[in-house]
mmCIF file as Biopython writes it, N, C-alpha, C and O atoms, coordinates in Angstrom:
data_model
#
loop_
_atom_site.group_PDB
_atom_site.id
_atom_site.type_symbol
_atom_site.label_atom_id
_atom_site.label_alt_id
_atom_site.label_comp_id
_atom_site.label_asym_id
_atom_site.label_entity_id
_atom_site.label_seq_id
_atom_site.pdbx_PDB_ins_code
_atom_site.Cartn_x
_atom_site.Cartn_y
_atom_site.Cartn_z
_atom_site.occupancy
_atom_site.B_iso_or_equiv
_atom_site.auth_seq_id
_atom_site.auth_asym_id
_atom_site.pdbx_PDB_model_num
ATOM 1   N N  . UNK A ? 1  ? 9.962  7.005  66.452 1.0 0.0 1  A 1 
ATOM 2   C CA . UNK A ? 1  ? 10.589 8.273  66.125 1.0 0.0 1  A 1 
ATOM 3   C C  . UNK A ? 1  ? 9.998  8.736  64.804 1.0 0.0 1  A 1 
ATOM 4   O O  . UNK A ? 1  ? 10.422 8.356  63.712 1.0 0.0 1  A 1 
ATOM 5   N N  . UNK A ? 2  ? 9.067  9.517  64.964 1.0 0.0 2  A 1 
ATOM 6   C CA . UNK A ? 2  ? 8.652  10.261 63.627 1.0 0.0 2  A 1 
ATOM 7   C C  . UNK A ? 2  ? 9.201  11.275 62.997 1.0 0.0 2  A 1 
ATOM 8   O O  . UNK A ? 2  ? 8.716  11.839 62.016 1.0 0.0 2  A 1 
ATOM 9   N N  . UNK A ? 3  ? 10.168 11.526 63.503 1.0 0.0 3  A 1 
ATOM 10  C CA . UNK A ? 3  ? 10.988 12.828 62.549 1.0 0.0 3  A 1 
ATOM 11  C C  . UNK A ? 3  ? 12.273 13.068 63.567 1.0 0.0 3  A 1 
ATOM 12  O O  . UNK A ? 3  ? 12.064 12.968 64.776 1.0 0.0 3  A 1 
ATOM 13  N N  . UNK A ? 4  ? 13.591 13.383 63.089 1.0 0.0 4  A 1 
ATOM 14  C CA . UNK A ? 4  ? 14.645 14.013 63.686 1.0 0.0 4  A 1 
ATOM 15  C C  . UNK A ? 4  ? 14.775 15.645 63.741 1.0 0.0 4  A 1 
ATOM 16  O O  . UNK A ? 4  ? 14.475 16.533 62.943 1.0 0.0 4  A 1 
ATOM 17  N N  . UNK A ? 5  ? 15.433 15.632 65.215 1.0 0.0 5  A 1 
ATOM 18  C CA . UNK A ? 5  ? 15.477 16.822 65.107 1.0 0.0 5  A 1 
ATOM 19  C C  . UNK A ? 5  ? 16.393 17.400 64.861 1.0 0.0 5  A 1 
ATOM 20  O O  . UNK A ? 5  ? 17.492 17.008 65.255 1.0 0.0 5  A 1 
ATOM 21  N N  . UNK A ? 6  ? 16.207 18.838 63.923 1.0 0.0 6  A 1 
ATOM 22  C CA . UNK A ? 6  ? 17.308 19.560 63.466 1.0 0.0 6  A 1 
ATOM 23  C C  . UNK A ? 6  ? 19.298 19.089 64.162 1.0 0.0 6  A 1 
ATOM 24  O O  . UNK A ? 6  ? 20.255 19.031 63.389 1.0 0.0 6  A 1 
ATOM 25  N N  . UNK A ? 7  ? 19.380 18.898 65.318 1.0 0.0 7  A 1 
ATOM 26  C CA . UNK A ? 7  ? 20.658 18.368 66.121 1.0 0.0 7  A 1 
ATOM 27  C C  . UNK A ? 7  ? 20.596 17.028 65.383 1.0 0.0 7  A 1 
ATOM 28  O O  . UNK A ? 7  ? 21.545 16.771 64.643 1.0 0.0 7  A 1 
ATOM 29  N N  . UNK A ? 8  ? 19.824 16.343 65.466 1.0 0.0 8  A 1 
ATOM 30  C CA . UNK A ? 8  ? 19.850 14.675 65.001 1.0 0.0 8  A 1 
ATOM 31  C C  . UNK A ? 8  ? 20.655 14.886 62.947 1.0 0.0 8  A 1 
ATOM 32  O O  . UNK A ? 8  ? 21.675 14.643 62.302 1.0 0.0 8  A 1 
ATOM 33  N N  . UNK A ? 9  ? 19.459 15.404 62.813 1.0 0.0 9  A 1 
ATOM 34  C CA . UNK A ? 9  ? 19.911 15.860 61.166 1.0 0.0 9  A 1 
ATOM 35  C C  . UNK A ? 9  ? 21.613 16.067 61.240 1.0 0.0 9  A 1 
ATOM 36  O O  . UNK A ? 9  ? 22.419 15.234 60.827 1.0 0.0 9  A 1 
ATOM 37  N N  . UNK A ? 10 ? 21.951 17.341 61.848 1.0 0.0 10 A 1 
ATOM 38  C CA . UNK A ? 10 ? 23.608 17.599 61.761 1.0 0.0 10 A 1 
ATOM 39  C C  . UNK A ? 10 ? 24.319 16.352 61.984 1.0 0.0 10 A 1 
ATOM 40  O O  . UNK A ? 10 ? 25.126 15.946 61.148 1.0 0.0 10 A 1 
ATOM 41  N N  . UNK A ? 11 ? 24.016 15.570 63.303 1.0 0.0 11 A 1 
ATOM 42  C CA . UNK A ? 11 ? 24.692 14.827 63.692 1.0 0.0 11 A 1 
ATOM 43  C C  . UNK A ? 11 ? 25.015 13.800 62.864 1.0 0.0 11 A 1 
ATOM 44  O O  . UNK A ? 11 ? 26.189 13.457 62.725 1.0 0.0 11 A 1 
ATOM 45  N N  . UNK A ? 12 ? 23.923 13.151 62.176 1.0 0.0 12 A 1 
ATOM 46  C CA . UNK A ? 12 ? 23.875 12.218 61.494 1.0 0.0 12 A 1 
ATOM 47  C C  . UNK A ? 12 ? 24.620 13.020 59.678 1.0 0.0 12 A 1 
ATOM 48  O O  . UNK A ? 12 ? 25.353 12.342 58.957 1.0 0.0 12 A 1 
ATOM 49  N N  . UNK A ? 13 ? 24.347 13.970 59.440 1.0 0.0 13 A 1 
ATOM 50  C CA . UNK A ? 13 ? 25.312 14.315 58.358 1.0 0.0 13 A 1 
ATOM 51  C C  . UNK A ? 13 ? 26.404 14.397 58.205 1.0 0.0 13 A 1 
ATOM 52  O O  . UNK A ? 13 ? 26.947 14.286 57.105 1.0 0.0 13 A 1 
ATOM 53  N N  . UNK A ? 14 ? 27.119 14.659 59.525 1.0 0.0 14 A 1 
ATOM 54  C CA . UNK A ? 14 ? 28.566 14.417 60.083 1.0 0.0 14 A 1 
ATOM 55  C C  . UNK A ? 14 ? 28.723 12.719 60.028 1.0 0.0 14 A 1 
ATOM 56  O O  . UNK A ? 14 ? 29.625 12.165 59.398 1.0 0.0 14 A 1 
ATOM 57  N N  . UNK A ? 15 ? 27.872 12.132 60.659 1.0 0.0 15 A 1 
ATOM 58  C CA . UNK A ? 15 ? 28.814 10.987 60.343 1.0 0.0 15 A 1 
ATOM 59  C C  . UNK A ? 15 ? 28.680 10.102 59.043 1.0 0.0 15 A 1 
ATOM 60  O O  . UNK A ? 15 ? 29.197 9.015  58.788 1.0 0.0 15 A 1 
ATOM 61  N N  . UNK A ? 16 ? 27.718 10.997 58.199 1.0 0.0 16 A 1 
ATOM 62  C CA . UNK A ? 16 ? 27.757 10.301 56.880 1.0 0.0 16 A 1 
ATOM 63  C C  . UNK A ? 16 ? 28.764 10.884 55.889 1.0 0.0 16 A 1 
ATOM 64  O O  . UNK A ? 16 ? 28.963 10.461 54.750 1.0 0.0 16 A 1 
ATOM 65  N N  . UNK A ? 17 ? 29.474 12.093 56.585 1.0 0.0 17 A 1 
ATOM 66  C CA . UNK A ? 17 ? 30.902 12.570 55.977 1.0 0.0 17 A 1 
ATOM 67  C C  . UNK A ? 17 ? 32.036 11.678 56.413 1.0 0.0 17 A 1 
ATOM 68  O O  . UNK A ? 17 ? 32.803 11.080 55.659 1.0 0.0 17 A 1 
ATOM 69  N N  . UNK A ? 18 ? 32.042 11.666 57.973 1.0 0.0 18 A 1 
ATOM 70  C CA . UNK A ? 18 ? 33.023 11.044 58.467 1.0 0.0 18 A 1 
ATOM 71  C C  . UNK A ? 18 ? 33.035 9.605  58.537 1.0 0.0 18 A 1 
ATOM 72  O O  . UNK A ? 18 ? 33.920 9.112  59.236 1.0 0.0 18 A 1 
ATOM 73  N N  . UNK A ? 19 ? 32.271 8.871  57.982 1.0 0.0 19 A 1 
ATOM 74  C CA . UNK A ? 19 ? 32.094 7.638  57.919 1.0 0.0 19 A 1 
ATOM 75  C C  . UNK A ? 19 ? 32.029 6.948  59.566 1.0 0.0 19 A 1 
ATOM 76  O O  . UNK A ? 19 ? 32.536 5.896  59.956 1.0 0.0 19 A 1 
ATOM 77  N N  . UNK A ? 20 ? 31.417 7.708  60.147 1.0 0.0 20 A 1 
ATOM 78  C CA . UNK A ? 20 ? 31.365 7.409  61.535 1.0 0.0 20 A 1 
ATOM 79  C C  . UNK A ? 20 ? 30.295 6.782  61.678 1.0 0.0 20 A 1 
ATOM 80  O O  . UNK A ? 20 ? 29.500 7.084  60.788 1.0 0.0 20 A 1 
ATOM 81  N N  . UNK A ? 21 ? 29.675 5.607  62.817 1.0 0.0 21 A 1 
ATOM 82  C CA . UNK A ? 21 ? 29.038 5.085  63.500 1.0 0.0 21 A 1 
ATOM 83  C C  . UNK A ? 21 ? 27.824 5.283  63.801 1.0 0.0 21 A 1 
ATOM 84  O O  . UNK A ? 21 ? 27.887 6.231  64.584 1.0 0.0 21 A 1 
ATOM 85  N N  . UNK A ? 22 ? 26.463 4.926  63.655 1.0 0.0 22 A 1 
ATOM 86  C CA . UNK A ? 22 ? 25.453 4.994  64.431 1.0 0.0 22 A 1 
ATOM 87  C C  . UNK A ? 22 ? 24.796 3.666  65.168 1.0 0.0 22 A 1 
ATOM 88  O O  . UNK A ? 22 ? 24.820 2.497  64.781 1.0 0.0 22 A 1 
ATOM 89  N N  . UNK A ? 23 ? 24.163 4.265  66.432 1.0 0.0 23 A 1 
ATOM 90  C CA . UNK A ? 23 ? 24.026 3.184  67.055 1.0 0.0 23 A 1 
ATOM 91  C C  . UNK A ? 23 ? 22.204 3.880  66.774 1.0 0.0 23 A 1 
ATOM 92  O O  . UNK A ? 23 ? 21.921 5.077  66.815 1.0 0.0 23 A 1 
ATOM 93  N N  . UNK A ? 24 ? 21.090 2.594  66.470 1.0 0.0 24 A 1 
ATOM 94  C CA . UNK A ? 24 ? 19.942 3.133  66.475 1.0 0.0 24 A 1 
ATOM 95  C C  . UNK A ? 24 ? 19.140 1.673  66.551 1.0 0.0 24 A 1 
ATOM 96  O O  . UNK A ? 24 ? 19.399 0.561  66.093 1.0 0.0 24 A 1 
ATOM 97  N N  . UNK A ? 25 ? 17.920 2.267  67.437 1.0 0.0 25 A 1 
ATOM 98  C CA . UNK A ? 25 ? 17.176 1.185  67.945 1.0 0.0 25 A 1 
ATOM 99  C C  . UNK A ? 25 ? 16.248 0.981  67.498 1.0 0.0 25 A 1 
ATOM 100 O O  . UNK A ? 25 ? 15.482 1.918  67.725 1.0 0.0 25 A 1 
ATOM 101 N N  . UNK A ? 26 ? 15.527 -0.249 66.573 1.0 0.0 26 A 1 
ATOM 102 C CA . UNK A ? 26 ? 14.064 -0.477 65.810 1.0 0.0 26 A 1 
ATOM 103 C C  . UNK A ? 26 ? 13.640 -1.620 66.346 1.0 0.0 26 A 1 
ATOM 104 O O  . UNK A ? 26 ? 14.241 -2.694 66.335 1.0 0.0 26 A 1 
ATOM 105 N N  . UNK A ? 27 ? 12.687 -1.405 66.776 1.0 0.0 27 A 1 
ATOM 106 C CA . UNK A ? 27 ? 11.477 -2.924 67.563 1.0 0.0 27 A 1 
ATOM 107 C C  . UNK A ? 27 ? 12.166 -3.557 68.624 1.0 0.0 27 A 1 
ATOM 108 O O  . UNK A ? 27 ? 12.318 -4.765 68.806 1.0 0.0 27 A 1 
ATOM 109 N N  . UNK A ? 28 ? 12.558 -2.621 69.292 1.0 0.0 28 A 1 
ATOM 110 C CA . UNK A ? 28 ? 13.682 -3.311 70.102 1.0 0.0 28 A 1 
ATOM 111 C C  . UNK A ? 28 ? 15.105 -3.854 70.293 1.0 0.0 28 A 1 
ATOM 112 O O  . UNK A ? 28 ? 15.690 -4.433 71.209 1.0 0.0 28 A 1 
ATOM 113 N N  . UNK A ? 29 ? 15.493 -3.346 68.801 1.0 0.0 29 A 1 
ATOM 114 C CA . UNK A ? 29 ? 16.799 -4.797 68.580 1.0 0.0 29 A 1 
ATOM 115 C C  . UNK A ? 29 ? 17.932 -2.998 68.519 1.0 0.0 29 A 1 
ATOM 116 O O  . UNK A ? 29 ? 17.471 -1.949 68.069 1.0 0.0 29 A 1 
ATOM 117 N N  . UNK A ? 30 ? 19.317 -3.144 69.069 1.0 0.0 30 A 1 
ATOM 118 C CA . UNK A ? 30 ? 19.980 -2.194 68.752 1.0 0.0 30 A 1 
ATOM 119 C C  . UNK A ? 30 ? 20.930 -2.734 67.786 1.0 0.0 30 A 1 
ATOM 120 O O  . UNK A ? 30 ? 21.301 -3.907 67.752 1.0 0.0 30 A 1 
ATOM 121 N N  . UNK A ? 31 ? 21.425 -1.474 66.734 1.0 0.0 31 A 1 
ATOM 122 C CA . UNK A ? 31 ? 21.902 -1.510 65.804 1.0 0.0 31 A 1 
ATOM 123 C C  . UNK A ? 31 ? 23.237 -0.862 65.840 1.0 0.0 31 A 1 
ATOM 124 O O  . UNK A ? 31 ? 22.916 0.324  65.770 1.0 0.0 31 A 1 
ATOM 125 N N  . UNK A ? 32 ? 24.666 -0.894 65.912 1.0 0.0 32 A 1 
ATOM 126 C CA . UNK A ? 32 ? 25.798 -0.305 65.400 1.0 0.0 32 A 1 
ATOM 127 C C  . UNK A ? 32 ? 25.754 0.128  63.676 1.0 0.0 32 A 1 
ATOM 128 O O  . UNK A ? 32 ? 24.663 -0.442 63.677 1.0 0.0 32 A 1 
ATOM 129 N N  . UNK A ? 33 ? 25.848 0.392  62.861 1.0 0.0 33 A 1 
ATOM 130 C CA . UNK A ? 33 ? 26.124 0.753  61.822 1.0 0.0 33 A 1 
ATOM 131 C C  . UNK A ? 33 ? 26.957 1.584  61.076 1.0 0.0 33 A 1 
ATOM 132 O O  . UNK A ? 33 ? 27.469 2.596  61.556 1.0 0.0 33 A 1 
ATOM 133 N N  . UNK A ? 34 ? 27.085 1.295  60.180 1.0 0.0 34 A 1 
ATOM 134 C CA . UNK A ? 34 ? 28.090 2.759  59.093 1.0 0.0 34 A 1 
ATOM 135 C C  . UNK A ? 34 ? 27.061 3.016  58.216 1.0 0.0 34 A 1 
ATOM 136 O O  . UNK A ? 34 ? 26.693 2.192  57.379 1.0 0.0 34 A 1 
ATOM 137 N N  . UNK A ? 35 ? 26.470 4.339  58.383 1.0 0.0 35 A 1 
ATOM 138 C CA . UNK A ? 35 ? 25.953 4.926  57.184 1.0 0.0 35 A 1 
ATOM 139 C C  . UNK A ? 35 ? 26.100 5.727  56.215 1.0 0.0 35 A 1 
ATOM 140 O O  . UNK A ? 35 ? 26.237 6.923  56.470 1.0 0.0 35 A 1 
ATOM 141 N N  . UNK A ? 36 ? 26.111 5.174  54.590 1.0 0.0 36 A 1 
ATOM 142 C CA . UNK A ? 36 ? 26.637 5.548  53.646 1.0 0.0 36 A 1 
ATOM 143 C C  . UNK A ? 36 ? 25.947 6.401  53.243 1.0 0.0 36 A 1 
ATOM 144 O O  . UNK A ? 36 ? 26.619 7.373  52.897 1.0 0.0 36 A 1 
ATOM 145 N N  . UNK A ? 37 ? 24.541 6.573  53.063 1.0 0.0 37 A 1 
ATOM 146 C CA . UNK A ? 37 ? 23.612 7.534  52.331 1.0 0.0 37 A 1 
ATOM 147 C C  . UNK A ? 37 ? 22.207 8.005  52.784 1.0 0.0 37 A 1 
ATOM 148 O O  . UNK A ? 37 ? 21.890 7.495  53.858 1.0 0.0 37 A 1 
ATOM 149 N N  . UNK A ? 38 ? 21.307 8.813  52.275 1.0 0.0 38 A 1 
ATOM 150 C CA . UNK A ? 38 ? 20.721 9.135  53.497 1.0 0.0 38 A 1 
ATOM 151 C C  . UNK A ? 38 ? 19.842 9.648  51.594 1.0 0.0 38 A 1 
ATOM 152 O O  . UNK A ? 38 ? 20.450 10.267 50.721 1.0 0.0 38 A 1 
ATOM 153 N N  . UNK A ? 39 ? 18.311 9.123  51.472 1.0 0.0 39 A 1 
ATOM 154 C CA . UNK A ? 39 ? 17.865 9.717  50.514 1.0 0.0 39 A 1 
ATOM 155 C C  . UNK A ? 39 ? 16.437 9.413  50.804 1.0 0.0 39 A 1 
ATOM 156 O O  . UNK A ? 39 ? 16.154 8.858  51.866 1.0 0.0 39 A 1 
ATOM 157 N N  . UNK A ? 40 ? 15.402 9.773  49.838 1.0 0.0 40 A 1 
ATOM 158 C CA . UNK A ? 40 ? 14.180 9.319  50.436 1.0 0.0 40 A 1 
ATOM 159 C C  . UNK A ? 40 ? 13.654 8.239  49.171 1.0 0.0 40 A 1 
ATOM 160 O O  . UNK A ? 40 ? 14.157 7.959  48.083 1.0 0.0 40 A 1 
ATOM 161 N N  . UNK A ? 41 ? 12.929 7.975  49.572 1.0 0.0 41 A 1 
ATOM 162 C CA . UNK A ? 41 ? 11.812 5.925  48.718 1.0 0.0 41 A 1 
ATOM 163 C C  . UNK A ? 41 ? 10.357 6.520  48.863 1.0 0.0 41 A 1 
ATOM 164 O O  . UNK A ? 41 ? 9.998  6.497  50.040 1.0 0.0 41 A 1 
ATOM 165 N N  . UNK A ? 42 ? 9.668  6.907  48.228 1.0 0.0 42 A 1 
ATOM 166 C CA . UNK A ? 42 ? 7.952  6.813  48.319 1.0 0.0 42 A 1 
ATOM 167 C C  . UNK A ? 42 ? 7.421  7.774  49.611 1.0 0.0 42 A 1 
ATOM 168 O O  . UNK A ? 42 ? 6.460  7.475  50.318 1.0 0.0 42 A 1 
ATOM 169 N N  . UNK A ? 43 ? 8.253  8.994  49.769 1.0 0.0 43 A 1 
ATOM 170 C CA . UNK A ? 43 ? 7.951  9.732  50.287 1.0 0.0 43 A 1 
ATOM 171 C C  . UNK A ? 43 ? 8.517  9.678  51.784 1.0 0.0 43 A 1 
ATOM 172 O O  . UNK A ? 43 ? 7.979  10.452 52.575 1.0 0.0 43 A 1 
ATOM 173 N N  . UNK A ? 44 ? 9.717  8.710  52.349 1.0 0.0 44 A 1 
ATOM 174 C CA . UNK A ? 44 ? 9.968  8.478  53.380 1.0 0.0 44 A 1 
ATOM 175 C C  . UNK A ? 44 ? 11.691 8.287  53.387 1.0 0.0 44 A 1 
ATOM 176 O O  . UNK A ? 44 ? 12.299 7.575  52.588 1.0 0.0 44 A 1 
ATOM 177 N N  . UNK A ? 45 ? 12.353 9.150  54.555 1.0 0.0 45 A 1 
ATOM 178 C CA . UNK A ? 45 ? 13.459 9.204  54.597 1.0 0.0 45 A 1 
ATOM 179 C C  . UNK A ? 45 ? 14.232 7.764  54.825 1.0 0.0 45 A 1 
ATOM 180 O O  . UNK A ? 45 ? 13.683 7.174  55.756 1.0 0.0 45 A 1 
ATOM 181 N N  . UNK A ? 46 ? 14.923 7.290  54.478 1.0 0.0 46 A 1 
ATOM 182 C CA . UNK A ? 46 ? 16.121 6.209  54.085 1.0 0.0 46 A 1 
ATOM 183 C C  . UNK A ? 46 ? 17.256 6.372  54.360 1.0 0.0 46 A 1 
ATOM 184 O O  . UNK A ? 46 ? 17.829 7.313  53.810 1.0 0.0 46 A 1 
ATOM 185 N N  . UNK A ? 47 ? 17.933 5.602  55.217 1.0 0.0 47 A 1 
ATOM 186 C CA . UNK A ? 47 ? 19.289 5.617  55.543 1.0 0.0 47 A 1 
ATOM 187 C C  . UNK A ? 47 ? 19.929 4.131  55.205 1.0 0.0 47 A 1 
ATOM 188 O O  . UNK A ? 47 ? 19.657 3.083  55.790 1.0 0.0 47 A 1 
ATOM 189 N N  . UNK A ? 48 ? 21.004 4.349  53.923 1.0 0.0 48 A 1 
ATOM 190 C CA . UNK A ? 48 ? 21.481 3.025  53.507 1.0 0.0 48 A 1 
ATOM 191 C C  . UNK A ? 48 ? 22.866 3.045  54.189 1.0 0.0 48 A 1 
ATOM 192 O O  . UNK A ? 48 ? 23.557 4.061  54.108 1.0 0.0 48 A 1 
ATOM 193 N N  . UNK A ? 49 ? 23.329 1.862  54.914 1.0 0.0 49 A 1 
ATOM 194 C CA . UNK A ? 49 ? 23.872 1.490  55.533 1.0 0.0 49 A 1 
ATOM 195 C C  . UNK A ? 49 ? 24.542 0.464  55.770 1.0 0.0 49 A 1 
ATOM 196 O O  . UNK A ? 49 ? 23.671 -0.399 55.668 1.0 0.0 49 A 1 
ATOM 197 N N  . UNK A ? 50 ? 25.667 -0.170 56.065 1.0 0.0 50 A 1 
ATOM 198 C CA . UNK A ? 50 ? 26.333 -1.118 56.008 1.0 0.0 50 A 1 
ATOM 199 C C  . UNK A ? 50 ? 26.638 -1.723 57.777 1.0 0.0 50 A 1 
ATOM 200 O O  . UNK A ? 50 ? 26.937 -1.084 58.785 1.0 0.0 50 A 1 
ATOM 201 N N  . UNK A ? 51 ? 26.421 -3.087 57.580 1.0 0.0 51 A 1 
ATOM 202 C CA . UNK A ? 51 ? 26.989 -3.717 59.324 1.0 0.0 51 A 1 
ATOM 203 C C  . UNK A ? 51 ? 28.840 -3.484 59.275 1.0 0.0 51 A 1 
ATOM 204 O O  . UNK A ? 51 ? 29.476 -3.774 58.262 1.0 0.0 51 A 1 
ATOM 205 N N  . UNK A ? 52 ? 29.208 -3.174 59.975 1.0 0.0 52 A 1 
ATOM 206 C CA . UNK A ? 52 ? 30.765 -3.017 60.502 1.0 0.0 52 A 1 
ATOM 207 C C  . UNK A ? 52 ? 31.338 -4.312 60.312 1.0 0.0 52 A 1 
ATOM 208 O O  . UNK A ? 52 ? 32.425 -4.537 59.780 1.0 0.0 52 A 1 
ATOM 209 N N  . UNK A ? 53 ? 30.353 -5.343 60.888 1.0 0.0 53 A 1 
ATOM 210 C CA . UNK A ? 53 ? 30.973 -6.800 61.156 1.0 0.0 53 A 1 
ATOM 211 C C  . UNK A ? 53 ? 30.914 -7.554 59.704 1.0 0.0 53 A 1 
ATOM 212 O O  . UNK A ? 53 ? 31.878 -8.035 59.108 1.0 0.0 53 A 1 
ATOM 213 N N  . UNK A ? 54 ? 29.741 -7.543 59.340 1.0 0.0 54 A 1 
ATOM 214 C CA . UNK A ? 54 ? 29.485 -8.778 58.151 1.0 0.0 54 A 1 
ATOM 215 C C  . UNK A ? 54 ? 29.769 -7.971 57.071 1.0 0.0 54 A 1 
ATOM 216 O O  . UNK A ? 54 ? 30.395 -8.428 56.115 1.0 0.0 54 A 1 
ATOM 217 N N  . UNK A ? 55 ? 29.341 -6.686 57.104 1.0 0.0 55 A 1 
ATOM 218 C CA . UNK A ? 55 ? 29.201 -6.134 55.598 1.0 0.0 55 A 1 
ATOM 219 C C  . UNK A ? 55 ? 28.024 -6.235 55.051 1.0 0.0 55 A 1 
ATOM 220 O O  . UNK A ? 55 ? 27.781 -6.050 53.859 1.0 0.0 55 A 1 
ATOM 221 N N  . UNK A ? 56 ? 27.184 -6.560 55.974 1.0 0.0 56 A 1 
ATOM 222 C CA . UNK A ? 56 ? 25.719 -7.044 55.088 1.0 0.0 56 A 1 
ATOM 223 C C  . UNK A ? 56 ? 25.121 -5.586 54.531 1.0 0.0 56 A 1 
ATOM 224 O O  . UNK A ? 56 ? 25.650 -4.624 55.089 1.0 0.0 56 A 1 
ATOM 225 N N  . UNK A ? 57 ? 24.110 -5.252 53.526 1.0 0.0 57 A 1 
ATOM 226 C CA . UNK A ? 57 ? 23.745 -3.630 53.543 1.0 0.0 57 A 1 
ATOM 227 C C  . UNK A ? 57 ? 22.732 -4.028 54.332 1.0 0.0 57 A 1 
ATOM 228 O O  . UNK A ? 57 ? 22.334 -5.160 54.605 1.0 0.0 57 A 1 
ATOM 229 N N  . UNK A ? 58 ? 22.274 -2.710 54.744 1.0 0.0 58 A 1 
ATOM 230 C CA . UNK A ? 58 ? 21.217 -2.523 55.382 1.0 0.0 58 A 1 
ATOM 231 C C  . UNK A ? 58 ? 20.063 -1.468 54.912 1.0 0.0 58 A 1 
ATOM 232 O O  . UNK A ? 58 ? 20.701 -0.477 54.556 1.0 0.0 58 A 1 
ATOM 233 N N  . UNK A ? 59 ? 18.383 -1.149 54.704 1.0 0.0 59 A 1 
ATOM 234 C CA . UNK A ? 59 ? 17.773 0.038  54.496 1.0 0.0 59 A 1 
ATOM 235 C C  . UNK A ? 59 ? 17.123 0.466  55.738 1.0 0.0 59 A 1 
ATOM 236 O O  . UNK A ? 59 ? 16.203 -0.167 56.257 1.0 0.0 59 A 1 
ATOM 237 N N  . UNK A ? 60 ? 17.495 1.286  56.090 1.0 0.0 60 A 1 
ATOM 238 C CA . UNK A ? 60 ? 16.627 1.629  57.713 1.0 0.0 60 A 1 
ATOM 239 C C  . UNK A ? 60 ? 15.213 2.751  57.418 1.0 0.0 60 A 1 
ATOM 240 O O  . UNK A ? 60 ? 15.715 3.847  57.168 1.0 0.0 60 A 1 
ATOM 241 N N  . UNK A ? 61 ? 14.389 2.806  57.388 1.0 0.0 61 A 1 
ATOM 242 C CA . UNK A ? 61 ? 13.582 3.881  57.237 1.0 0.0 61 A 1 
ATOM 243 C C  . UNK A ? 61 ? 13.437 4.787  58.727 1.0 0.0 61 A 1 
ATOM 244 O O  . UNK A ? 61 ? 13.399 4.361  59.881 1.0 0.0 61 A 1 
ATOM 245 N N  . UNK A ? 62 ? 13.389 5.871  58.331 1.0 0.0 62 A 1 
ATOM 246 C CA . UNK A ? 62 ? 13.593 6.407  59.918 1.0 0.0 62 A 1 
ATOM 247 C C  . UNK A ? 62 ? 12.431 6.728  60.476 1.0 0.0 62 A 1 
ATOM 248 O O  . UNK A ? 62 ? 12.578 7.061  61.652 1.0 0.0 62 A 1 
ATOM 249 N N  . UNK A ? 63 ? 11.057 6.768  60.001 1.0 0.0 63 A 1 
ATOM 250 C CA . UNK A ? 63 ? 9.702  6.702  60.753 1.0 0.0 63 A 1 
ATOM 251 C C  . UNK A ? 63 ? 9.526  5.037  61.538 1.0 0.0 63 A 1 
ATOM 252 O O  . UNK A ? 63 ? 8.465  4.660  62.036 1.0 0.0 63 A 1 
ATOM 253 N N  . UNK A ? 64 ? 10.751 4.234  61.504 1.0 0.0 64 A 1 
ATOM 254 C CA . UNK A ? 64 ? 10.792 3.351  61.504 1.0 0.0 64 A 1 
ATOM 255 C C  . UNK A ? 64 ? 11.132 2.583  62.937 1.0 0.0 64 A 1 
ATOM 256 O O  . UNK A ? 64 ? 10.762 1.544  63.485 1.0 0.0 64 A 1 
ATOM 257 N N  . UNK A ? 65 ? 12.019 3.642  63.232 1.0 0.0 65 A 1 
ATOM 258 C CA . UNK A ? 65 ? 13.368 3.899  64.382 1.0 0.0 65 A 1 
ATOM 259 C C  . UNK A ? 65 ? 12.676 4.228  65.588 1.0 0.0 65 A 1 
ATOM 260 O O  . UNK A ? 65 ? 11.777 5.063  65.690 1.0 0.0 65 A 1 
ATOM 261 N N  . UNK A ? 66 ? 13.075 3.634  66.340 1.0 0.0 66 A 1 
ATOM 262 C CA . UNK A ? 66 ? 13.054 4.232  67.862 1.0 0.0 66 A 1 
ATOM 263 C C  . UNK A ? 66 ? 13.926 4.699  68.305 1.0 0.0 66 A 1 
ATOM 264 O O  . UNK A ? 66 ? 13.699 5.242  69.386 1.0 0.0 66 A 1 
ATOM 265 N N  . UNK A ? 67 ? 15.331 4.772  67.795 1.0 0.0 67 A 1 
ATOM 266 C CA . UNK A ? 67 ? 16.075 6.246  68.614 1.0 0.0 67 A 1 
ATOM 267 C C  . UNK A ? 67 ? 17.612 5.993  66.951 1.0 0.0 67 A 1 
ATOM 268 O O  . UNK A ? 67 ? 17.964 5.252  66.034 1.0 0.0 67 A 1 
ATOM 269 N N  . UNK A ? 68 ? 17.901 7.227  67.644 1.0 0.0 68 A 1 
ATOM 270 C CA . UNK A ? 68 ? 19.253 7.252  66.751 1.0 0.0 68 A 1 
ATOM 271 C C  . UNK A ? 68 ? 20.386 8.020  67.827 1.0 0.0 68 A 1 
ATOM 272 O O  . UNK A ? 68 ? 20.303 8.836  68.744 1.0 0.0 68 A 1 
ATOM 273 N N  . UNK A ? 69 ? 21.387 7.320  67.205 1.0 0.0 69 A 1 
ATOM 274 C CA . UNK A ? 69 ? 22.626 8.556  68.138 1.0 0.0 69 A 1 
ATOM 275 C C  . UNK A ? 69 ? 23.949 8.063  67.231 1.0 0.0 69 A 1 
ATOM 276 O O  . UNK A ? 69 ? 24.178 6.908  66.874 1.0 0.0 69 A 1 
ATOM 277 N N  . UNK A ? 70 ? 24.716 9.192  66.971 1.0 0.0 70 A 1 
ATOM 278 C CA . UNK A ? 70 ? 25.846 9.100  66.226 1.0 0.0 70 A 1 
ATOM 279 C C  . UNK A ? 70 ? 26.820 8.551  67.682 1.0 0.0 70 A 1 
ATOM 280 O O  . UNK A ? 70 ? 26.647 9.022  68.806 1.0 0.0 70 A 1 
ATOM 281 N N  . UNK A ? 71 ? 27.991 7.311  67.296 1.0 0.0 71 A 1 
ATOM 282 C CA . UNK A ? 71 ? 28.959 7.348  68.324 1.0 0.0 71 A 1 
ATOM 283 C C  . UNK A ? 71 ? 30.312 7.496  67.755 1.0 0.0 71 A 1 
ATOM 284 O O  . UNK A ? 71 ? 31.292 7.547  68.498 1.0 0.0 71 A 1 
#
């Protein structure tokens, strides 16, 4: 996934208001998450994020991603 589209953008800004859920897929492995912030690192968008279960943080880069979807 090299870039979101404008719908993806909203979606995902909503749930970084609503503290809502994303489910998003990198190298294969799927991800549930809560994402807290959304900024960019060295020229590349960043989504910091927390696991639901452990609490572990997480940095996702989104040229990174193979899919995203708010649930």
């Amino acid at each position: 996934m090299s870039q979101l589209t404008h719908e993806q953008y909203n979606r995902l800004e909503a749930a970084l208001s609503g503290s809502r859920r994303i489910r998003i897929s990198r190298r294969g492995i799927e991800y549930v998450v809560i994402p807290l912030a959304m900024r960019t690192h060295e020229r590349r968008e960043v989504i910091d994020a927390r696991h639901p279960t452990t609490g572990d943080a997480m940095t996702l880069f989104l040229d990174e991603l193979d899919s995203l979807e708010v649930v």
